[in-house]
C-alpha positions as MATLAB code, in Angstrom:
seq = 'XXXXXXXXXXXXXXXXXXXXXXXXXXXXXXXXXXXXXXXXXXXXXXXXXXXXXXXXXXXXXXXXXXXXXXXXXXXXXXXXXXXXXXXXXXXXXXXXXXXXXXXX';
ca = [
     115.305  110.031   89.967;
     113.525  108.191   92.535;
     113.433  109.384   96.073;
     113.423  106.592   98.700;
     110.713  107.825  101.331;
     111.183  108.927  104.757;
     108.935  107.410  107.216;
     106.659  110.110  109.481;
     108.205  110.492  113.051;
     106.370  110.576  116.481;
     106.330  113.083  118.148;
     107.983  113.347  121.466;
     105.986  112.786  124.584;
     106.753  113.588  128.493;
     107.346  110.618  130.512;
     103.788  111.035  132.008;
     102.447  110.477  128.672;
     104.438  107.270  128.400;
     103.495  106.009  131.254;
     100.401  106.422  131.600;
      97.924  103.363  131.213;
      95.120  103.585  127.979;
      91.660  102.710  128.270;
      92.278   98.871  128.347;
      94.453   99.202  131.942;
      97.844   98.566  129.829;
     100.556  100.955  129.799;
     100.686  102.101  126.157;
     102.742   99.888  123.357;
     105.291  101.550  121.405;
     104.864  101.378  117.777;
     108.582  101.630  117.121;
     110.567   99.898  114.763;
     114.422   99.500  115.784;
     117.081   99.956  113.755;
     117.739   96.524  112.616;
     114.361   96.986  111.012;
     115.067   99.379  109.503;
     118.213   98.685  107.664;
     116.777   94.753  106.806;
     114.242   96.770  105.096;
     116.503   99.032  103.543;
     118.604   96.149  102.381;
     115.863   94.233  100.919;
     114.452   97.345   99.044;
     117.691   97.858   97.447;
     117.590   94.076   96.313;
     114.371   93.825   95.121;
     114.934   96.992   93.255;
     118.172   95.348   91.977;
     115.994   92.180   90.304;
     113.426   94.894   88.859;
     116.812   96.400   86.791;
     117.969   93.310   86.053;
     114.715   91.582   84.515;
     113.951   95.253   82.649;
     117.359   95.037   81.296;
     117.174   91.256   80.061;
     113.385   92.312   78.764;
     115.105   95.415   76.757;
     118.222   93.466   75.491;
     115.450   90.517   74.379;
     113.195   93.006   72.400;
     110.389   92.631   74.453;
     110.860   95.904   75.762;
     109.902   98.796   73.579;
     110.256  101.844   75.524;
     113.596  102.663   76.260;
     112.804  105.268   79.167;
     110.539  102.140   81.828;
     114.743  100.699   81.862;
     116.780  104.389   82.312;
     114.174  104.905   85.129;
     114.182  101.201   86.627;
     118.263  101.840   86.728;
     117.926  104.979   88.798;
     115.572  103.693   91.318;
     118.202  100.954   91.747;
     120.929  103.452   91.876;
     119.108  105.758   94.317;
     118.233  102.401   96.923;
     121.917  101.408   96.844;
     123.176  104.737   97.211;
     120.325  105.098  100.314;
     121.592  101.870  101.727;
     124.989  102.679  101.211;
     125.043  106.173  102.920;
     122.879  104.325  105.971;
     125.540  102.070  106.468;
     128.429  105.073  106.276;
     126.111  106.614  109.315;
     125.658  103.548  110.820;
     129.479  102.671  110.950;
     130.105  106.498  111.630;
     127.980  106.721  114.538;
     129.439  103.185  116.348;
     133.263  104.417  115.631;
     132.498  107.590  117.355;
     131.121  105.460  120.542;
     133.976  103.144  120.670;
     136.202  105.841  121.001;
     134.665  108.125  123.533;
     136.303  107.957  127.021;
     134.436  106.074  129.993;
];
């Protein structure tokens, strides 16, 4: 089964450390990706992986395929990216239900 990866977080910082400038003079430029990034790339790793299965199946079903393994493994990588995507989404949708109903 294929694992999807998990990017290595920063570490957190005191505000001191944020703030202060590098060597150039500059305060210091984050490095961070939001979370629109992250599920557009979440979303487009679940499609591409989608096209893999789908050309390793038409390659199998033509006979041009011999190993019958390269597809059963190409399917679960797809399965495991749109089960990734699909859980990310549950959070996602989770996460802004529970803010729309706290009280102000």
């Amino acid at each position: 089964m294929y694992l999807v990866p998990i990017t290595r977080m920063e570490p957190v910082k005191s505000l001191e450390e944020i703030n202060k400038p590098s060597n150039n003079g500059n305060v210091q430029e984050k490095s961070e990706k939001s979370f629109q990034d992250i599920f557009k790339e979440a979303i487009q790793n679940t499609e591409n992986e989608v096209k893999k299965t789908q050309e390793t199946d038409l390659l199998l079903a033509s006979g041009k395929l011999d190993d019958m393994h390269t597809a059963m493994i190409q399917a679960e990588q797809s399965a495991a990216a749109v089960e990734f995507t699909t859980q990310l989404m549950s959070k996602a949708v989770g996460a802004y239900n529970q803010i729309m109903g706290m009280q102000v």
